[in-house]
RODO-704078 format. One record per atom (N, C-alpha, C): residue in one letter; y, x, z; atom name; residue number from 1. Coordinates in steps of 0.2 Angstrom, whole numbers, plus 2048, in hexadecimal, padded with zeros to 3 digits. Each point is the difference from the previous one (the first is absolute). Layout:
{rec a; {Y; X; Z}; CA; NUM}
...
//
This chain:
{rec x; {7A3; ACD; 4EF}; N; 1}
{rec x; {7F9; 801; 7FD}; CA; 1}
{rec x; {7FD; 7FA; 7FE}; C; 1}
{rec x; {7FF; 800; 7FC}; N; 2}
{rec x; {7FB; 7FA; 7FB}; CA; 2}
{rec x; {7FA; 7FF; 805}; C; 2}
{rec x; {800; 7FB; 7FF}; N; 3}
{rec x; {7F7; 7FC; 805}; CA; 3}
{rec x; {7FB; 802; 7FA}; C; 3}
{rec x; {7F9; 801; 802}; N; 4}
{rec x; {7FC; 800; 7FB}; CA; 4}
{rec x; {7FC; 7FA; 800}; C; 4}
{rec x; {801; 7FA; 803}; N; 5}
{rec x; {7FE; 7FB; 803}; CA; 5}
{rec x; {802; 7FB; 7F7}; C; 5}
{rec x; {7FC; 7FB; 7FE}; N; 6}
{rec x; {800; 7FE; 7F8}; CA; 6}
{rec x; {802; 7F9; 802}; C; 6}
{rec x; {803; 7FC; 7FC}; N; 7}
{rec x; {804; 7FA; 802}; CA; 7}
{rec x; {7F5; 7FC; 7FD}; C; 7}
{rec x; {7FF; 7FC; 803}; N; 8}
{rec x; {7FC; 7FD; 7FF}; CA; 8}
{rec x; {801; 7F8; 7FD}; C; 8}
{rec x; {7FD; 7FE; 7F9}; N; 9}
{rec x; {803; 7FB; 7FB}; CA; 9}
{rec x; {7FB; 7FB; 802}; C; 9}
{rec x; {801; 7FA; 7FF}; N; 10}
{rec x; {7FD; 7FB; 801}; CA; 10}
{rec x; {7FF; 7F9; 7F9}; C; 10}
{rec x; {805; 804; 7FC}; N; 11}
{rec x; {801; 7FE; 7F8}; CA; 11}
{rec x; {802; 804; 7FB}; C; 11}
{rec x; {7FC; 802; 7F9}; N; 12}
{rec x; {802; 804; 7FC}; CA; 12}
{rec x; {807; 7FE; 7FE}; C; 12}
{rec x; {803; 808; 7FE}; N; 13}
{rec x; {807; 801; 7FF}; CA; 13}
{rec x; {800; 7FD; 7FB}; C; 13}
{rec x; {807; 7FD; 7FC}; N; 14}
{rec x; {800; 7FE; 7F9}; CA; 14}
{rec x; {802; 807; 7FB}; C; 14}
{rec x; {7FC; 7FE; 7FC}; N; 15}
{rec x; {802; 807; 7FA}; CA; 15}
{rec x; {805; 801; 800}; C; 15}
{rec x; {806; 7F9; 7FE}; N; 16}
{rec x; {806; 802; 7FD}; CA; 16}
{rec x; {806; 801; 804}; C; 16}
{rec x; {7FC; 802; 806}; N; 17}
{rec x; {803; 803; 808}; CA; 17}
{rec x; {800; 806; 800}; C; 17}
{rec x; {7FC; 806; 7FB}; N; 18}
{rec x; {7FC; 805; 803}; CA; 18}
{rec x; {803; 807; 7F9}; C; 18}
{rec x; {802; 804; 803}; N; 19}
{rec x; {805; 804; 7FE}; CA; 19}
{rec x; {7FD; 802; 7FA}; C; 19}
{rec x; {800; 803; 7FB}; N; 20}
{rec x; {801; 802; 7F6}; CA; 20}
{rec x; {7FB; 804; 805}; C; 20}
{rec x; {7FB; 804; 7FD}; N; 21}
{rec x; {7FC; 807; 800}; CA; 21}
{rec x; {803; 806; 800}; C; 21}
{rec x; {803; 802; 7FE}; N; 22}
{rec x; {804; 803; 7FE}; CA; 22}
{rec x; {803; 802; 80A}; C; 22}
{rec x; {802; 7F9; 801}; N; 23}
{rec x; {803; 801; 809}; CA; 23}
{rec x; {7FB; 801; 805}; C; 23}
{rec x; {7FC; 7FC; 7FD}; N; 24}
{rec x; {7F9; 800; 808}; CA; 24}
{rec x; {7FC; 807; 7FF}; C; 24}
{rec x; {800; 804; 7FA}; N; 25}
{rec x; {7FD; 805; 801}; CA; 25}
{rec x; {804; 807; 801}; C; 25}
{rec x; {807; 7FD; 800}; N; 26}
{rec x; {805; 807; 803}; CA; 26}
{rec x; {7FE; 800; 806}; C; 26}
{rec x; {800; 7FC; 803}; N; 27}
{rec x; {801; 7FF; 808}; CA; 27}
{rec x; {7F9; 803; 803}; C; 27}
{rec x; {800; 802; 806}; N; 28}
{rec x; {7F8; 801; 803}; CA; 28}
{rec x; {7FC; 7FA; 803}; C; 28}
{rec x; {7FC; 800; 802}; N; 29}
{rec x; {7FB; 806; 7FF}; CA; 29}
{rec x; {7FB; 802; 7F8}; C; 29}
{rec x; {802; 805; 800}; N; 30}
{rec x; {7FE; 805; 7FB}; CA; 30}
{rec x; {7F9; 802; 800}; C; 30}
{rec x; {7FB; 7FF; 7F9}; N; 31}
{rec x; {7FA; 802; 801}; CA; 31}
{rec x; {7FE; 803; 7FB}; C; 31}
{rec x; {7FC; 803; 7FF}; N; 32}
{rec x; {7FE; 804; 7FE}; CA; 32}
{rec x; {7F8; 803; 7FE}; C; 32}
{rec x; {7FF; 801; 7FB}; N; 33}
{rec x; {7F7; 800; 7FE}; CA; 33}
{rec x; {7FF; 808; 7FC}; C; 33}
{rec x; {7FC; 803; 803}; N; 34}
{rec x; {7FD; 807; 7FC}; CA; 34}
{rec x; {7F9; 802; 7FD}; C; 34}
{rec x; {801; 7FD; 7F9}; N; 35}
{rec x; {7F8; 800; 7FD}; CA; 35}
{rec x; {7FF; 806; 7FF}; C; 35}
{rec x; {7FC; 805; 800}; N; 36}
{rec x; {7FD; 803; 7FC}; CA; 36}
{rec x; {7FB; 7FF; 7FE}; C; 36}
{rec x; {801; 802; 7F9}; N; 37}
{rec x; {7FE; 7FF; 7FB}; CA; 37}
{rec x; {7F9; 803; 7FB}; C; 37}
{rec x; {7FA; 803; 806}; N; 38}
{rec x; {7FF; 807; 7FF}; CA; 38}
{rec x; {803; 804; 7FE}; C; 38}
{rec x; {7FE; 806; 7FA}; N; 39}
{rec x; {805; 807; 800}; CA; 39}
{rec x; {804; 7FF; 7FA}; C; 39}
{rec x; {802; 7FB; 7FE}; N; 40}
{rec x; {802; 7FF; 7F9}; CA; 40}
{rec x; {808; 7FB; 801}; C; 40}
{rec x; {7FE; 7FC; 807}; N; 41}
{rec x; {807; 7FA; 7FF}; CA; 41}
{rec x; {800; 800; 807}; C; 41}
{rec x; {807; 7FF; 804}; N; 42}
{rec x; {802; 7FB; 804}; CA; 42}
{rec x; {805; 7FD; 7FF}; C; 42}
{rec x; {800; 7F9; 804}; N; 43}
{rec x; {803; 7FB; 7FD}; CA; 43}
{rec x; {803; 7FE; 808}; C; 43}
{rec x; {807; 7FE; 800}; N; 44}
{rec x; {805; 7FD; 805}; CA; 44}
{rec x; {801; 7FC; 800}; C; 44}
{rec x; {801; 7FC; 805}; N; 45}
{rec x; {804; 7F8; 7FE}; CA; 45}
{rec x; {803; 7FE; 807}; C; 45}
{rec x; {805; 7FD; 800}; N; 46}
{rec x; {806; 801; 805}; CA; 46}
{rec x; {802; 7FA; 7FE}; C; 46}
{rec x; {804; 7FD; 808}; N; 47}
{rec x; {803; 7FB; 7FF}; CA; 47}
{rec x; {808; 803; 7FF}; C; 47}
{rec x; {802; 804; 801}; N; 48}
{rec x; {807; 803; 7FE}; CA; 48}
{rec x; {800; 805; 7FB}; C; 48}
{rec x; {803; 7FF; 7FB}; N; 49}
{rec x; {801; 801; 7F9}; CA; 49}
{rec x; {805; 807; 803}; C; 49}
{rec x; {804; 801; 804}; N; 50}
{rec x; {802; 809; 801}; CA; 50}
{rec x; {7FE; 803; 802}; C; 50}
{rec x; {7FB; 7FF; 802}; N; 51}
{rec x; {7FB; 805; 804}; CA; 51}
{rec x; {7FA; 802; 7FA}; C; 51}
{rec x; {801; 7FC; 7FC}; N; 52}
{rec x; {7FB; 802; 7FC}; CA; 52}
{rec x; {803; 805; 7F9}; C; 52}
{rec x; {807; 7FF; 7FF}; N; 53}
{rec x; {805; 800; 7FC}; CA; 53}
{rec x; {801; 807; 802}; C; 53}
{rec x; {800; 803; 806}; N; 54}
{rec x; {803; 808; 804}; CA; 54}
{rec x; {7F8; 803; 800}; C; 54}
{rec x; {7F8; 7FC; 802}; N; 55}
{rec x; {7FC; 803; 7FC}; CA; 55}
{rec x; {7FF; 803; 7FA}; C; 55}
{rec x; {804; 7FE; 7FA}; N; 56}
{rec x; {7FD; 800; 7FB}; CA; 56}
{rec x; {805; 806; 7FF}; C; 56}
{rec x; {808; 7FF; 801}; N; 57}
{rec x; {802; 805; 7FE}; CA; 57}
{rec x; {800; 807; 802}; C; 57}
{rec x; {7FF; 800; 807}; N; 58}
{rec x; {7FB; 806; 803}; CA; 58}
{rec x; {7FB; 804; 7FD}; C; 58}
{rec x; {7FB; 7FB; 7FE}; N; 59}
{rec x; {7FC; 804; 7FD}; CA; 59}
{rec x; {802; 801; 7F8}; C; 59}
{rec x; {803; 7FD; 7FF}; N; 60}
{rec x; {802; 802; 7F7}; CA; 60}
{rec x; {805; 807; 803}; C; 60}
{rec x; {803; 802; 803}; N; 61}
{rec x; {801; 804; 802}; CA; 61}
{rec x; {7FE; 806; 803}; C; 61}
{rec x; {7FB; 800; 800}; N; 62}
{rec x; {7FA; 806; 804}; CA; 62}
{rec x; {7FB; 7FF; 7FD}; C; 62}
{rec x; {7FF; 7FD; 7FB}; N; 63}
{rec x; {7FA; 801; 7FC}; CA; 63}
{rec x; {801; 804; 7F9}; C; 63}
{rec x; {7F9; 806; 803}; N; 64}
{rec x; {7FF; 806; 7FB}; CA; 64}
{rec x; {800; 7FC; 7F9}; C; 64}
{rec x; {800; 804; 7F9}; N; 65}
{rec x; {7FF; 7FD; 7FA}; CA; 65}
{rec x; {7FA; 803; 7FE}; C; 65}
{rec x; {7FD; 7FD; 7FD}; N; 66}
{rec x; {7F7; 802; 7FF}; CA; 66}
{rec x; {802; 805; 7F8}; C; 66}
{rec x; {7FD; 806; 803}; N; 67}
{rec x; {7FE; 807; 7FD}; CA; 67}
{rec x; {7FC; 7FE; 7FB}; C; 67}
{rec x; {7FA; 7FC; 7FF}; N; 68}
{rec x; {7FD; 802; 7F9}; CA; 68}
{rec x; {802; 7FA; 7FD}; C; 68}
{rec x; {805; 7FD; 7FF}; N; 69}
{rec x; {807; 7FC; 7FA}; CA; 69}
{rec x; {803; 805; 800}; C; 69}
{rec x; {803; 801; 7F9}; N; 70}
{rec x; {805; 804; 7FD}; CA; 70}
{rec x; {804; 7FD; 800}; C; 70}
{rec x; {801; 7F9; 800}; N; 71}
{rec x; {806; 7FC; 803}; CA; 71}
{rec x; {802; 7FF; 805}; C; 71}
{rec x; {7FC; 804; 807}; N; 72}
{rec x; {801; 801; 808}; CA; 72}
{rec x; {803; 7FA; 802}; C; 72}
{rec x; {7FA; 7F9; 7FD}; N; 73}
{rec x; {803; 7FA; 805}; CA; 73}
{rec x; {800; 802; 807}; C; 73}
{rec x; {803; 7FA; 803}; N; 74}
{rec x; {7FD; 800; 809}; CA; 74}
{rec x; {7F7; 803; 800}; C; 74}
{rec x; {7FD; 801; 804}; N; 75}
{rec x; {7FC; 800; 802}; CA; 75}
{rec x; {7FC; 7FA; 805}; C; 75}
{rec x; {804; 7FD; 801}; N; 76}
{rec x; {7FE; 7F9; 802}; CA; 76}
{rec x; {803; 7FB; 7FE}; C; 76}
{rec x; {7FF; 7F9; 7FD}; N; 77}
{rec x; {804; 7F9; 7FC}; CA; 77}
{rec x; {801; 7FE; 808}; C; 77}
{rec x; {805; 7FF; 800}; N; 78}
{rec x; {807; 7FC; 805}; CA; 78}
{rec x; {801; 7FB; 7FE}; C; 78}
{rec x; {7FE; 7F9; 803}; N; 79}
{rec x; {803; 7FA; 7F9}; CA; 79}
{rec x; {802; 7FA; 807}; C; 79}
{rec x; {804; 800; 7FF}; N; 80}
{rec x; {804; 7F8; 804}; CA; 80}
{rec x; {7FD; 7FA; 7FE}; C; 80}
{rec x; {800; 7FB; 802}; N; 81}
{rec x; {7FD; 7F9; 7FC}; CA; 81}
{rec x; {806; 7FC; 804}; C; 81}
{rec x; {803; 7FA; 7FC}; N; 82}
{rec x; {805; 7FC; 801}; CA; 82}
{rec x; {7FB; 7F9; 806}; C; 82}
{rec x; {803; 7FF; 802}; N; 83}
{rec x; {7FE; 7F8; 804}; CA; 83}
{rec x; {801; 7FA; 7FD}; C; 83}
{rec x; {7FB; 7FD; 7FE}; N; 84}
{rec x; {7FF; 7FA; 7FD}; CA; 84}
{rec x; {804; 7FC; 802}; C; 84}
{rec x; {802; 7FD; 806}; N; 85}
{rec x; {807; 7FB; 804}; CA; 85}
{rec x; {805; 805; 801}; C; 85}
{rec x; {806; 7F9; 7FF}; N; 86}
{rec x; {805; 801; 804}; CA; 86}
{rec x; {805; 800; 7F8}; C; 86}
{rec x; {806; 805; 801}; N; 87}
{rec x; {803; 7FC; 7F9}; CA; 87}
{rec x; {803; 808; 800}; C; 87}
{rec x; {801; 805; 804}; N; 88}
{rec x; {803; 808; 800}; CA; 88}
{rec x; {7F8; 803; 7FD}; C; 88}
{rec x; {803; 804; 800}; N; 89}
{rec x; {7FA; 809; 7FF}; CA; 89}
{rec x; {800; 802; 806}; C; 89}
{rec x; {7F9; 7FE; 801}; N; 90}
{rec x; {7FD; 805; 807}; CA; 90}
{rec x; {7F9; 7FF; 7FF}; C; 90}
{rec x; {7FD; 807; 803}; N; 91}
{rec x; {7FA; 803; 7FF}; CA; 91}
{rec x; {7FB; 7FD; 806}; C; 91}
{rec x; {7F9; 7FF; 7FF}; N; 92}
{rec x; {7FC; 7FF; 803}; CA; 92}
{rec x; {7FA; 804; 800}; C; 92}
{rec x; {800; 805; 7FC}; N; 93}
{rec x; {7FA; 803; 7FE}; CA; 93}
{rec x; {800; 80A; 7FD}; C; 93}
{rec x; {7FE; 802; 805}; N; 94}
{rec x; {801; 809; 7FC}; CA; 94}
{rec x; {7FB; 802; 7FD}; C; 94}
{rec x; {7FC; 804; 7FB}; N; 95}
{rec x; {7FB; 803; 7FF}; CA; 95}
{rec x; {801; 805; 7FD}; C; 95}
{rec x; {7FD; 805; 805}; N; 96}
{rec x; {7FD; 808; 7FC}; CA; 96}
{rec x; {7FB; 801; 7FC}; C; 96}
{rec x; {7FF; 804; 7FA}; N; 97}
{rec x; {7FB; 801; 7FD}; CA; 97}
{rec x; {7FE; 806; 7FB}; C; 97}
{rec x; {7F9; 802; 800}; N; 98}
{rec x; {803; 808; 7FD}; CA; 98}
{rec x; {7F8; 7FD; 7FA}; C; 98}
{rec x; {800; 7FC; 800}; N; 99}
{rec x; {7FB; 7FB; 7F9}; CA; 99}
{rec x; {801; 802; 7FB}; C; 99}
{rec x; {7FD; 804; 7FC}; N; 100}
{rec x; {803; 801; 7F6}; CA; 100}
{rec x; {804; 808; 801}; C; 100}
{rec x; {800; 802; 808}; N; 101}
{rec x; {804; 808; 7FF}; CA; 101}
{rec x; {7FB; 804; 802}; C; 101}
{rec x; {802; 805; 802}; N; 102}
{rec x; {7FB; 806; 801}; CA; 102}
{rec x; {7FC; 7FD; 806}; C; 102}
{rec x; {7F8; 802; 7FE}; N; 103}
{rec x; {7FA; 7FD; 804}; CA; 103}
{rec x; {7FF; 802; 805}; C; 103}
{rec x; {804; 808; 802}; N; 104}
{rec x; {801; 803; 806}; CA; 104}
{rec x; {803; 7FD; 806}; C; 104}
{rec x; {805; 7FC; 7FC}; N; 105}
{rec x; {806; 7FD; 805}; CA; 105}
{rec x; {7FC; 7FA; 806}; C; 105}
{rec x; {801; 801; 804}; N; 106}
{rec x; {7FF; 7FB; 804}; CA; 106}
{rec x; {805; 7FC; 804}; C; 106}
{rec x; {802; 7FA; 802}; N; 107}
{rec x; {805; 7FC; 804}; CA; 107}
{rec x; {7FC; 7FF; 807}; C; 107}
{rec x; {804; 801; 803}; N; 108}
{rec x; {801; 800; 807}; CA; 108}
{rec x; {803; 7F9; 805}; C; 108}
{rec x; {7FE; 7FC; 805}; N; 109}
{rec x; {805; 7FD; 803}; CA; 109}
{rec x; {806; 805; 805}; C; 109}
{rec x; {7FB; 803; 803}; N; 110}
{rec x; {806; 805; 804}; CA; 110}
{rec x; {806; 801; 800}; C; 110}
{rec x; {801; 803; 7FB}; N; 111}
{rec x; {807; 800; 7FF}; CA; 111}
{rec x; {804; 7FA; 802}; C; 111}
{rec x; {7FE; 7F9; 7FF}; N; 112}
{rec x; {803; 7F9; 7FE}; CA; 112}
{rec x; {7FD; 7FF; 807}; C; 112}
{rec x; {7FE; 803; 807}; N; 113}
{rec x; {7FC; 7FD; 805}; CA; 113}
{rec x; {807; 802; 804}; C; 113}
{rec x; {801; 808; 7FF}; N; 114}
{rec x; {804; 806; 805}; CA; 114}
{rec x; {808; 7FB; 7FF}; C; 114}
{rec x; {800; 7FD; 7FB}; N; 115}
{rec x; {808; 7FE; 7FD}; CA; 115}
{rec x; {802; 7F9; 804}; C; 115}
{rec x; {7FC; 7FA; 800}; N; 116}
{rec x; {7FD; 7FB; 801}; CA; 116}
{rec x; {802; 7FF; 806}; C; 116}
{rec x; {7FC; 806; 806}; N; 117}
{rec x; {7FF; 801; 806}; CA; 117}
{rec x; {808; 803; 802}; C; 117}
{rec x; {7FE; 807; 800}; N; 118}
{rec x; {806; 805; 800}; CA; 118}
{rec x; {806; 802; 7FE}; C; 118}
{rec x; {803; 7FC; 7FC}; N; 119}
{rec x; {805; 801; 7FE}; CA; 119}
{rec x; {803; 7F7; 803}; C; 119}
{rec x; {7FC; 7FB; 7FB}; N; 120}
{rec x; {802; 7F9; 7FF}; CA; 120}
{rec x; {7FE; 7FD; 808}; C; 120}
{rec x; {7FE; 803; 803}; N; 121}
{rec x; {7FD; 7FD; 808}; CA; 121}
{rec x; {7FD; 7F7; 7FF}; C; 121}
{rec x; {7FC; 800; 7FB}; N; 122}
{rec x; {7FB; 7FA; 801}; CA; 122}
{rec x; {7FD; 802; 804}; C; 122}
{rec x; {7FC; 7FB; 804}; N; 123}
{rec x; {7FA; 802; 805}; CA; 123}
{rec x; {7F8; 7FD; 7FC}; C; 123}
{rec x; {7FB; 803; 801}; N; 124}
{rec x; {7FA; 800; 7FF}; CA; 124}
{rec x; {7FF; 7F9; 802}; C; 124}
{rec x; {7FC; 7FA; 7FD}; N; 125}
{rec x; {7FD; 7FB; 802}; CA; 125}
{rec x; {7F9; 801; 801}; C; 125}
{rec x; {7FE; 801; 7F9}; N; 126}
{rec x; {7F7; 800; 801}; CA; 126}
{rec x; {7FF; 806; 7F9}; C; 126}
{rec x; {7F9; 803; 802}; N; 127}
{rec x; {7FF; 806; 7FA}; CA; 127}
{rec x; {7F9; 7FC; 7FE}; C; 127}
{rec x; {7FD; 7FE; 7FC}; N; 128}
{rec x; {7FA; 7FF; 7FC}; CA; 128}
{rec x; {7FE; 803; 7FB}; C; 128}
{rec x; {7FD; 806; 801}; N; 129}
{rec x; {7FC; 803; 7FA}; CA; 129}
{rec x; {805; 806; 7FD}; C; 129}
{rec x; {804; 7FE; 7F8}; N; 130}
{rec x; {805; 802; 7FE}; CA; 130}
{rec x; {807; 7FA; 800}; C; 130}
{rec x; {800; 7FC; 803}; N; 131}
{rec x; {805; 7FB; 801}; CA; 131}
{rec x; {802; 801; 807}; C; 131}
{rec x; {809; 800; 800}; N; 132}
{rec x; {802; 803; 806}; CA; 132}
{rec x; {808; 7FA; 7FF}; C; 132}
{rec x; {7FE; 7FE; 806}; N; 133}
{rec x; {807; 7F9; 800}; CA; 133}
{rec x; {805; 803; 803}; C; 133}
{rec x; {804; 7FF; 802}; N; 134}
{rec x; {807; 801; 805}; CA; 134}
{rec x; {806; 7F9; 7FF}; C; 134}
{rec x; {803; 801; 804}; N; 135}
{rec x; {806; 7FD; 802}; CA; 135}
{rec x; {804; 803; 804}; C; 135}
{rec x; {807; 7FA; 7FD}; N; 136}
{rec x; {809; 806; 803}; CA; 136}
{rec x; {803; 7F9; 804}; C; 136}
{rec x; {802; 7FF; 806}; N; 137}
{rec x; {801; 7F9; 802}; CA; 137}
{rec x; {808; 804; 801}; C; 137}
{rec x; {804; 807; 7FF}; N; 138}
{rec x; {805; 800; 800}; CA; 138}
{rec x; {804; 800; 7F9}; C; 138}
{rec x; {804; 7FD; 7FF}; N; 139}
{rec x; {803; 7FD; 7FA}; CA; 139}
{rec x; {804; 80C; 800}; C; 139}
{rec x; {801; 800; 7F8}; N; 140}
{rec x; {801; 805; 7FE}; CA; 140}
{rec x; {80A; 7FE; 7FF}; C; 140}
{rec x; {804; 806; 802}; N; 141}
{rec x; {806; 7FF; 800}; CA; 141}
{rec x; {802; 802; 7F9}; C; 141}
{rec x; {806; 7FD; 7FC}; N; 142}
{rec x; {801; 801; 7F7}; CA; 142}
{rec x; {805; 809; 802}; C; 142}
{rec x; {7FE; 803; 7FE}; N; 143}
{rec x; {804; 805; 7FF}; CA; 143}
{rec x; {807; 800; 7FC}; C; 143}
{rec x; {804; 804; 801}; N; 144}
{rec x; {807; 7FF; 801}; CA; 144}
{rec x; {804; 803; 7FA}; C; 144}
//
């Protein structure tokens, strides 16, 4: 069993020591931010790029298509945002959005609370207002 005990540093690491992005945010610990957005947006942001990658597909997956479009887009915009570092494709950022669709529609974090907690087993750091942090200190096993 892993110590939770942190090596304590007595000199900054050197950069050209320190793993591509891409590697230090596969690893844990895993963290995690839930804006809500008022009734219009919530927005994600994650230190691991699959976690947000299996949110998004999820909900592109069980999201209804808005009824008053005769094009029957989603009823809510899903949009991935790429990460500024590192040199691969991996995502930092999720946002919901029902902005420019039917007035009716409202966004929810819920859904992205119950998934987060209940499915992804983060644990709850701190809740302030509509901003809800977490954190995963178990690294996630690669499916087979």
């Amino acid at each position: 069993m892993a110590s939770n005990h942190q090596p304590e540093f007595t000199m900054m690491p050197d950069v050209n020591s320190q793993p591509h992005p891409e590697k230090l945010l596969i690893d844990p610990p895993y963290h995690l931010v839930v804006y809500g957005g008022g009734k219009t947006s919530v927005e994600v942001q994650c230190s691991h790029s699959p976690t947000l990658e299996f949110l998004a597909e999820y909900l592109k997956k069980y999201c209804k298509a808005n009824a008053q479009d005769v094009r029957r887009p989603p009823a809510v915009e899903i949009k991935l945002y790429k990460s500024m570092f590192g040199f691969g494709v991996s995502y930092e950022r999720l946002t919901l959005s029902v902005e420019g669709r039917n007035p009716d529609n409202l966004v929810s974090p819920m859904i992205i609370l119950s998934l987060v907690e209940g499915v992804l087993g983060y644990k709850s750091v701190s809740v302030d207002g509509s901003t809800w942090v977490f954190r995963r200190d178990i690294q996630f096993r690669q499916s087979r």
